[in-house]
C-alpha positions in Angstrom: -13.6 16.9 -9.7 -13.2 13.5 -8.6 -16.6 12.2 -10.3 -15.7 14.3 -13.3 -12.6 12.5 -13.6 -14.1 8.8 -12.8 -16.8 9.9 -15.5 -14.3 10.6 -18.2 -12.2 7.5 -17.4 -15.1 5.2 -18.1 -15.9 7.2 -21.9 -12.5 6.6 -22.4 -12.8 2.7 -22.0 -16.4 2.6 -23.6 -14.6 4.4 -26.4 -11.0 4.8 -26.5 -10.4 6.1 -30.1 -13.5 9.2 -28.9 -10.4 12.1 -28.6 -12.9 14.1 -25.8 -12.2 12.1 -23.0 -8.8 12.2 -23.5 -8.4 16.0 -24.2 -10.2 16.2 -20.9 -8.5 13.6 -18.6 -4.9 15.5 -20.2 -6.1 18.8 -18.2 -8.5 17.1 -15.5 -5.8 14.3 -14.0 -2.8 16.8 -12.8 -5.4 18.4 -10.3 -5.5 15.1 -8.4 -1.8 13.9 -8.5 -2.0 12.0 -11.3 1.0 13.6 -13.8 1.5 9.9 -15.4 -1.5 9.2 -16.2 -2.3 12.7 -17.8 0.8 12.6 -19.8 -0.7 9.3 -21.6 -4.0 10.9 -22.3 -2.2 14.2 -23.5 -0.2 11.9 -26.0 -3.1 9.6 -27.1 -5.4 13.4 -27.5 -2.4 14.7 -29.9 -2.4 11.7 -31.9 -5.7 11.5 -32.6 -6.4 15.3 -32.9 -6.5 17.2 -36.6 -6.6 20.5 -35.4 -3.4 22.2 -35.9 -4.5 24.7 -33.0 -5.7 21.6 -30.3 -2.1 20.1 -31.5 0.3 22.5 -30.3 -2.6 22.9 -27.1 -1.3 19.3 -26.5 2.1 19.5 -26.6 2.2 22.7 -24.7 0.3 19.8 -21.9 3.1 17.2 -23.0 5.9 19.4 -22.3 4.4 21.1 -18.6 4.0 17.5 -17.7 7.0 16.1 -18.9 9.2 18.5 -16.7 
């Protein structure tokens, strides 16, 4: 998961408005401790995302990892 996660954080930087990477990193990052971090990807996901559906996915993530 680890490599998956390191992967993802480098698409991010190469391309940081590409809403993939941070969809992912939002459900990949609270399996290896990192709650804060996922939190900002989940928030930067549901701002760039159009889909009404995919929306409410991400604040369903916001609000589990806001508790």
């Amino acid at each position: 998961m680890k490599a998956g996660v390191a992967a993802y954080k480098k698409a991010a930087k190469l391309k940081p408005s590409a809403k993939g990477p941070h969809q992912a990193l939002c459900r990949l990052l609270p399996g290896v401790g990192q709650r804060e971090q996922a939190l900002s990807h989940c928030k930067r996901w549901r701002a760039m995302e159009r889909s009404p559906v995919a929306k409410r996915a991400a604040d369903r993530m916001i609000a589990r990892l806001s508790r």
